[in-house]
C-alpha positions in Angstrom: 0.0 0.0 0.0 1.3 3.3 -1.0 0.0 6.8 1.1 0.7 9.9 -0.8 -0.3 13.3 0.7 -1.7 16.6 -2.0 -3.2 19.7 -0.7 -6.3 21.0 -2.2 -6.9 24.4 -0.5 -6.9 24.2 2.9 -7.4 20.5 2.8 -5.0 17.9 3.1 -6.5 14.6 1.6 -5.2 10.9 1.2 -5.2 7.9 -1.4 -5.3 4.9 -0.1 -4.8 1.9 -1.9 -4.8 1.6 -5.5 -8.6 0.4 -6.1 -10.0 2.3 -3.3 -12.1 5.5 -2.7 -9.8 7.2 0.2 -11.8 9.8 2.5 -10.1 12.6 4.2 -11.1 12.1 7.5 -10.8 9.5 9.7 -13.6 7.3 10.9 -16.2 8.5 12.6 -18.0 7.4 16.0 -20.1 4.8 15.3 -22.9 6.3 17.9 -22.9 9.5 16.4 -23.4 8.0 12.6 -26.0 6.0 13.6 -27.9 8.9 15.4 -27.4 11.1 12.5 -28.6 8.2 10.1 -31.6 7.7 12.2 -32.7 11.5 11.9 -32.5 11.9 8.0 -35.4 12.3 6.5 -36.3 9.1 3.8 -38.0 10.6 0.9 -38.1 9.7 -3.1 -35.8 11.3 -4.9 -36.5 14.5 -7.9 -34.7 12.7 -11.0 -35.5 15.9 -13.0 -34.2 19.0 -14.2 -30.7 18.8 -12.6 -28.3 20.9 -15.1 -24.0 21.0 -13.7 -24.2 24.8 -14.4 -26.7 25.0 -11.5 -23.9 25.0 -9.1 -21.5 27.4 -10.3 -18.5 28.0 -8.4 -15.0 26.0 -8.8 -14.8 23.1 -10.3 -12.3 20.4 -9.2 -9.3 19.9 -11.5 -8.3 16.6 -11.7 -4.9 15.7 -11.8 -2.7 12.8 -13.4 -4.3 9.2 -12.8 -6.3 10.8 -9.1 -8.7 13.4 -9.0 -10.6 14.9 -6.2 -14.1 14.6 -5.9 -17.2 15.7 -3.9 -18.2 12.4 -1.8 -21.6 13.3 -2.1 -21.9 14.6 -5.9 -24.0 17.6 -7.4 -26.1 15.3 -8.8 -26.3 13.0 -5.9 -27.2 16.5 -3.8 -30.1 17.8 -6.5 -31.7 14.5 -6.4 -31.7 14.5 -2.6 -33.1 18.7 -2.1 -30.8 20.8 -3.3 -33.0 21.3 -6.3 -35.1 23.6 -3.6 -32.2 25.3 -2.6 -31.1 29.2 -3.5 -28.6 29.6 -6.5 -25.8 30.8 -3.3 -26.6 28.1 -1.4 -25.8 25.5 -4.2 -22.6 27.3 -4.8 -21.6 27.2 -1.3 -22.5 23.3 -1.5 -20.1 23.0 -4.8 -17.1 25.6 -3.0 -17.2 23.9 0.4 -13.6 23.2 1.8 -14.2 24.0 5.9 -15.1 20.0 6.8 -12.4 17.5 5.3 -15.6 14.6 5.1 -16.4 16.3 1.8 -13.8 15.6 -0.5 -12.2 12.4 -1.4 -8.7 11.6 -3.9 -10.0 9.0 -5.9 -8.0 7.2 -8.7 -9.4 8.5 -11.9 -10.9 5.0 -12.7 -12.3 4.6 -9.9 -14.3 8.2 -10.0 -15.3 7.2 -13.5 -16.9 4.1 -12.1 -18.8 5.7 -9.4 -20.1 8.7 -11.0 -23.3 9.9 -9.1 -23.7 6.3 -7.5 -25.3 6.1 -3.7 -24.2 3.6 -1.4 -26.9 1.4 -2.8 -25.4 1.3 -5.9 -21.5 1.6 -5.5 -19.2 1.7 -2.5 -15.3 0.9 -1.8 -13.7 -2.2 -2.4 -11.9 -2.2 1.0 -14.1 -2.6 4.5 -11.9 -0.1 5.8 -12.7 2.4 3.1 -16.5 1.4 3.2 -16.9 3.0 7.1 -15.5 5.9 6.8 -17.0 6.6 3.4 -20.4 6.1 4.7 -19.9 8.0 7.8 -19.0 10.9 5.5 -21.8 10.5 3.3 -24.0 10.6 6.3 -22.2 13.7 7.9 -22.7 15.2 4.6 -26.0 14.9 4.1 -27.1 15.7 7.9 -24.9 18.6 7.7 -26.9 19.7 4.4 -30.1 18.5 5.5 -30.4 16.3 2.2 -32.8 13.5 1.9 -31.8 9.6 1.3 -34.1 7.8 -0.8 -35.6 3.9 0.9 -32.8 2.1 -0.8 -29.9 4.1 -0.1 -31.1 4.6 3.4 -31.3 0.7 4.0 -27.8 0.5 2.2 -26.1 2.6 4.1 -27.4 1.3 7.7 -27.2 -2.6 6.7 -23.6 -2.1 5.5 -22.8 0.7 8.7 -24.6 -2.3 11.2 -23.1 -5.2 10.0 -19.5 -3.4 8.7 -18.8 -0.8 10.8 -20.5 -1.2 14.2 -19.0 -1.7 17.2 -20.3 -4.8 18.9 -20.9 -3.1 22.6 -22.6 -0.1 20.7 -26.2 -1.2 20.8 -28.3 -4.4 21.8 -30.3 -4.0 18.7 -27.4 -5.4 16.8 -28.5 -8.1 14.6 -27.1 -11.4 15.9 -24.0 -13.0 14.6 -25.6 -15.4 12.3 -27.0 -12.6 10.0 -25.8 -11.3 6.9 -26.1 -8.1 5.0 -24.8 -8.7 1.3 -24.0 -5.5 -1.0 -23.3 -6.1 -4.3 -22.3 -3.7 -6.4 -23.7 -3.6 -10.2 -24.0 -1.0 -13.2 -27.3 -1.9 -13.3 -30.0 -2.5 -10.9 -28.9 -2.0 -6.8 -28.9 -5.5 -5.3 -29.5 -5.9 -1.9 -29.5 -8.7 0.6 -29.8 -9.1 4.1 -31.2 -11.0 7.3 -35.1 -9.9 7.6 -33.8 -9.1 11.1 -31.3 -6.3 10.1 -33.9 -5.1 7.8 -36.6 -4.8 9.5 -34.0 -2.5 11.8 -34.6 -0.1 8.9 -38.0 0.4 9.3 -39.8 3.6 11.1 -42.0 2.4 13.6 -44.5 5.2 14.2 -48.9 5.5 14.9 -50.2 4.5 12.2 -52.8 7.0 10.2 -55.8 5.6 10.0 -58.0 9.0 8.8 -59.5 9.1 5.2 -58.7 5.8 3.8 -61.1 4.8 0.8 -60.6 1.6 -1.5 -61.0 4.5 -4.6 -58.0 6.4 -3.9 -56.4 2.9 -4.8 -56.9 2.4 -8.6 -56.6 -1.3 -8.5 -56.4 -4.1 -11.7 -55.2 -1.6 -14.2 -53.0 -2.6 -17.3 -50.0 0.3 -16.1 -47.5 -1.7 -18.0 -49.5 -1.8 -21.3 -49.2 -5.2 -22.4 -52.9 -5.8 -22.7 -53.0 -7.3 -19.0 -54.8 -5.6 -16.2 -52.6 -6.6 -13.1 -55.1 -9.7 -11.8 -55.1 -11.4 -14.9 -50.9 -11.1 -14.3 -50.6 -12.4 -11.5 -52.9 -15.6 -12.7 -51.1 -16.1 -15.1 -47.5 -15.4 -13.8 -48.5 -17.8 -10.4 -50.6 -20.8 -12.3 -48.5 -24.1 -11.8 -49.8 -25.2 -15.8 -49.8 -23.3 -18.5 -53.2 -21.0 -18.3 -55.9 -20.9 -20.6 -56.1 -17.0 -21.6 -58.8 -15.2 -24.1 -56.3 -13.5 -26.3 -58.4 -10.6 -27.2 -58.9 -8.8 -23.3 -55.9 -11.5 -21.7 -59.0 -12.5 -18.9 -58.0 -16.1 -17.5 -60.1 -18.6 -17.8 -58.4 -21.6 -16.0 -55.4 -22.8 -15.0 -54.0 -24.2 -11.6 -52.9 -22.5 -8.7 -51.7 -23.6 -5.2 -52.5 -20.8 -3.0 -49.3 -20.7 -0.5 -51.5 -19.6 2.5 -52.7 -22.4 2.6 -51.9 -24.8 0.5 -55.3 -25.2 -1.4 -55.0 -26.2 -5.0 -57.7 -24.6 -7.2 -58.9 -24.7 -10.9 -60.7 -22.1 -11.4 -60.1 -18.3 -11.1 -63.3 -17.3 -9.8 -61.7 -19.3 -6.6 -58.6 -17.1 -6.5 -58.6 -13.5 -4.9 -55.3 -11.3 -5.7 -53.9 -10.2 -2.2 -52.0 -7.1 -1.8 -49.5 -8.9 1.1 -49.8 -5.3 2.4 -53.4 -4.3 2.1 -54.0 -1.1 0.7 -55.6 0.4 3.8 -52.4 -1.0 6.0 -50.1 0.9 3.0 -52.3 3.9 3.1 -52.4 3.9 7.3 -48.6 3.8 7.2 -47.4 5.8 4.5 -49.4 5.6 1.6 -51.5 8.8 2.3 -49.0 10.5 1.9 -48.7 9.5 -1.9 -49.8 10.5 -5.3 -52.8 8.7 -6.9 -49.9 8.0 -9.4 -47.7 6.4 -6.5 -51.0 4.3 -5.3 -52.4 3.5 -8.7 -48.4 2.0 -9.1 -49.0 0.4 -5.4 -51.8 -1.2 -6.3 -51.0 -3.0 -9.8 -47.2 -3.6 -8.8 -46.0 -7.0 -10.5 -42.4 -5.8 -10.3 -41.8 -7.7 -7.7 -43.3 -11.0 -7.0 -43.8 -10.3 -3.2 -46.1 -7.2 -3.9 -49.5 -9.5 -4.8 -50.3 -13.1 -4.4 -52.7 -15.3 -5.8 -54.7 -17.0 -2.6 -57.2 -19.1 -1.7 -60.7 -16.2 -1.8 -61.8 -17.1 1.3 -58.5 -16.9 3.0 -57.8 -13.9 2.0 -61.4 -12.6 3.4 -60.3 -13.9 6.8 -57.3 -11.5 6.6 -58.7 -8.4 5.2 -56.3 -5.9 6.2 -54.6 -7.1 9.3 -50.8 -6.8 9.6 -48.9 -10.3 11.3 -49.8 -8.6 14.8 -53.1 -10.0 14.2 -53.2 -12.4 11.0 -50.4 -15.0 9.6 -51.1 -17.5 7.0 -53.1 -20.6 8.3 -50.2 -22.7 6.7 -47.3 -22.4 9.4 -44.7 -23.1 7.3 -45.2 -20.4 5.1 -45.3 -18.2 8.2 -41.1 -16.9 7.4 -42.2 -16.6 3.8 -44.7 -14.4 4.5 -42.8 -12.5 7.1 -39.9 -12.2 4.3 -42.6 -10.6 1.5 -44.2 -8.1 3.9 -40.6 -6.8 5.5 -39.5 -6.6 1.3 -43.2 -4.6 0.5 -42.5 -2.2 3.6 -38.4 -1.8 3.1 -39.0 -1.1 -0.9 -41.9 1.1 -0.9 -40.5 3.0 2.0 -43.8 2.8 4.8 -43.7 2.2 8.6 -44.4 -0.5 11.1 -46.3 0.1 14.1 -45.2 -0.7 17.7 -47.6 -3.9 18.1 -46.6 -5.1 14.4 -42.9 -4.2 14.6 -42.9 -6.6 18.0 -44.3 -9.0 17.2 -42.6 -9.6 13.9 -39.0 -9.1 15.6 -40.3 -11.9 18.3 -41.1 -14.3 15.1 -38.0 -13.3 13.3 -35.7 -14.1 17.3 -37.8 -17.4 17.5 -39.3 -19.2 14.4 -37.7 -17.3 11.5 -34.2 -16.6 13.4 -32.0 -18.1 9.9 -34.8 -15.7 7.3 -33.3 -14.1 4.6 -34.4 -11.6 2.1 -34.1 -11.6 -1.5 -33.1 -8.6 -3.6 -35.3 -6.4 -3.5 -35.7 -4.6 -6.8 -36.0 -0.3 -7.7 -39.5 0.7 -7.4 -41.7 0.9 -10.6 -41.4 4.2 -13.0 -44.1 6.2 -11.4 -45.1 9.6 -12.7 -46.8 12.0 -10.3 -43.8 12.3 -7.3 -45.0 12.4 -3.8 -47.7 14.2 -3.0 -46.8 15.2 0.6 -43.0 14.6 2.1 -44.3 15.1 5.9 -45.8 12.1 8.3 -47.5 12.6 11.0 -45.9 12.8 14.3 -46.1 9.9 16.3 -47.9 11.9 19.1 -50.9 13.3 17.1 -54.1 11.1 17.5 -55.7 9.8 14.2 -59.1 11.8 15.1 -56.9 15.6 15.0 -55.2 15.1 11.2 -55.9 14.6 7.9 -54.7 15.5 4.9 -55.7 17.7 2.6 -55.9 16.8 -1.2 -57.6 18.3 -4.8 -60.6 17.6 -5.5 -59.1 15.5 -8.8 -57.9 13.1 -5.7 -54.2 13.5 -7.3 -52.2 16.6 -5.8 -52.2 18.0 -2.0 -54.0 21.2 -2.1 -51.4 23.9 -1.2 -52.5 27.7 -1.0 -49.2 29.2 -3.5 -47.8 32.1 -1.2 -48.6 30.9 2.1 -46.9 29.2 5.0 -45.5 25.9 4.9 -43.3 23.5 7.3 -40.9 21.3 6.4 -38.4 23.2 3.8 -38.1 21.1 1.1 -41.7 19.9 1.3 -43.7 19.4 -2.3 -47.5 20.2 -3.2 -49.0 21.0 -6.0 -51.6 23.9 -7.4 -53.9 23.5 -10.6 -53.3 27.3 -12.2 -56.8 28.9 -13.5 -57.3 27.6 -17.0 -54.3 24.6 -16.6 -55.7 21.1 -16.4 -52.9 19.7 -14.8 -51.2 20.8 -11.3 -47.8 22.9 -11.3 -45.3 21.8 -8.9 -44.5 23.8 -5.6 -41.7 24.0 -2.9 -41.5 24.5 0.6 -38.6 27.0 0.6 -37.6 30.0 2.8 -36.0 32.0 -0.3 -37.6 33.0 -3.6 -37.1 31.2 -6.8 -33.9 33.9 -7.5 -32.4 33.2 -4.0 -33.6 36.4 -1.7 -35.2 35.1 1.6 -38.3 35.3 3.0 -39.0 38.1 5.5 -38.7 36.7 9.0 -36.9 33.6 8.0 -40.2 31.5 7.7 -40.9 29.3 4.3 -43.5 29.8 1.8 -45.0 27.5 -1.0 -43.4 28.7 -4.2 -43.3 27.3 -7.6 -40.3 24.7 -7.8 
């Protein structure tokens, strides 16, 4: 190993290695990563309009076989709220040099092959490298108040728990037995774990159970437009034969399915209900009002992932309705880790919470029946148009008869009053224009769109 020291600024920086991202600092305390980890807000990410000349400012040189780059990129930081920040703020952002955690010398290659990769999708080759790269990026993005989306957050504290952690540092360490697997690809993220360290991941907060209607669901749709609504995929993708399908609307007419709650083996479709594992009201209650009608209409006919819907026994899934595993599992035990496994993967990926009952009493099954349970990769969500319709979930201490929240009458945008007060920064809603049939995007920011704060510091809903 070869250590060679360069000066950029003010800051001293280090290569270490000759395949290996190298941060400048090192490692941070475990405790305080964690605690910063734990406080970032998990929200989708804004893939759109990011430009490089929207942070101007100086631009890092790079230099014969290393370069130095931002360890949270531009792009990484417009994804994750910067695109609601002022033009000065940005180019503070791009010009920072005070905390040594922000820049990294990277061999050239190495930069190239990162590019505007999260931890989900690229980290060092080296354990060593790997901690106090992710402490950074956590640093970072505390320090900028930034946003992680569900999959980079789960990255980053599966790696940090299993990698990184101190043993003595917490007795919610997963146990030695479990595994958290990162595997770096150029295409989709993979990620696998112990449903145990995974679960760790989820919020556990009251669950919202104001406004919920089976309409705000739009349910067995054809979203992927291969002439399939989503029931008549799932028939057809979970039938043990080859199904017998009316090629001119794709309906199902037979085929033969063994539904793995409990083991029945049916012939007929009319037999065979379509379960959401998560029901929509449980998805709605913890998370899911929060949504678009394009983010529930994707909810609701998701075949993307196998876990997501089920074909089941009718009557079965009657008996469950909407109850979480605090008060339903499958009448076939030995499906009961299965199951377990599929609802952990449908909360983890679409990013919604656990209550305290339901977090419990999964963890006991997990410590007891399901102790050796593993995940599968869990795939990137669906292509969903639409973006989230509100960022901000209700505390934990507000009682489900003093909130609601407020949408258009179309059902599809939160109804935000342009101009007025608003809480978080960094928040999105939407307002349909006089004589526009579609709504225009707004921010929660406390400066206008130019950069020039708000009078008294407070934030207003302007136009993103």
């Amino acid at each position: 190993m070869k250590w060679r020291l360069s000066v950029h600024g003010a800051v001293v920086v280090m290569a270490i290695s000759v395949s290996s991202l190298a941060v400048a600092q090192p490692r941070a305390n475990d405790s305080v990563t964690l605690d910063q980890l734990n406080a970032i807000q998990v929200l989708t990410e804004r893939t759109a309009g990011f430009k490089q000349s929207l942070f101007t400012g100086g631009v890092n040189r790079p230099v014969p076989v290393m370069s130095v780059a931002k360890v949270v990129t531009v792009r990484e930081a417009w994804d994750s709220g910067a695109w609601a920040w002022s033009a000065s703020k940005r180019r503070s952002f791009i010009n920072d040099r005070a905390d040594v955690s922000v820049l990294a010398l990277v061999l050239a290659a190495s930069a190239q092959q990162r590019g505007d990769k999260d931890p989900a999708d690229w980290l060092p080759s080296t354990s060593m490298n790997t901690c106090v790269y992710l402490s950074n990026w956590v640093a970072l993005k505390t320090k900028w108040g930034l946003a992680m989306d569900v999959r980079e957050f789960t990255a980053v504290k599966s790696v940090f728990i299993r990698q990184c952690r101190t043993p003595a540092s917490s007795p919610s360490v997963p146990s030695p037995t479990a595994s958290i697997n990162s595997t770096t690809t150029t295409a989709k993220p993979v990620t696998v774990g112990s449903a145990l360290a995974l679960l760790q991941t989820i919020r556990v907060e009251n669950e919202y159970q104001v406004g919920y209607d089976r309409t705000l669901f739009e349910h067995w749709r054809d979203i992927d437009g291969d002439g399939c609504d989503s029931r008549d995929q799932v028939l057809k993708r979970d039938s043990i034969s080859l199904p017998q399908v009316d090629p001119v609307n794709c309906n199902v007419i037979a085929g033969d399915w063994v539904s793995p709650y409990d083991g029945a083996k049916w012939s007929n479709p009319s037999d065979i209900d379509i379960d959401h594992v998560v029901a929509l009201k449980e998805a709605w209650d913890s998370g899911a009002w929060a949504w678009s009608a394009a983010q529930r209409k994707a909810y609701a006919n998701d075949t993307s992932d196998n876990r997501t819907l089920l074909a089941v026994t009718d009557s079965v899934n009657q008996s469950k309705s909407d109850k979480d595993p605090s008060n339903w599992l499958p009448p076939l035990q030995s499906y009961t880790c299965t199951y377990l496994g599929n609802w952990i993967a449908v909360k983890v990926r679409w990013g919604l919470s656990m209550d305290s009952s339901e977090f419990g009493r999964i963890k006991n099954l997990l410590q007891s029946t399901c102790i050796s349970l593993n995940i599968a990769p869990i795939p990137n969500l669906p292509n969903i148009l639409g973006g989230t319709t509100v960022v901000t979930n209700p505390a934990s201490s507000i009682t489900n008869s003093t909130a609601t929240p407020t949408t258009a009458s179309s059902g599809t945008a939160a109804q935000i009053n342009p101009g007025s007060y608003c809480s978080p920064e960094g928040a999105i809603g939407y307002y349909t224009l006089s004589g526009s049939t579609s709504p225009t995007t707004y921010v929660c920011s406390k400066t206008d769109a130019s950069g020039v704060p708000y009078s008294g510091g407070r934030a207003r809903w302007r136009r993103a």
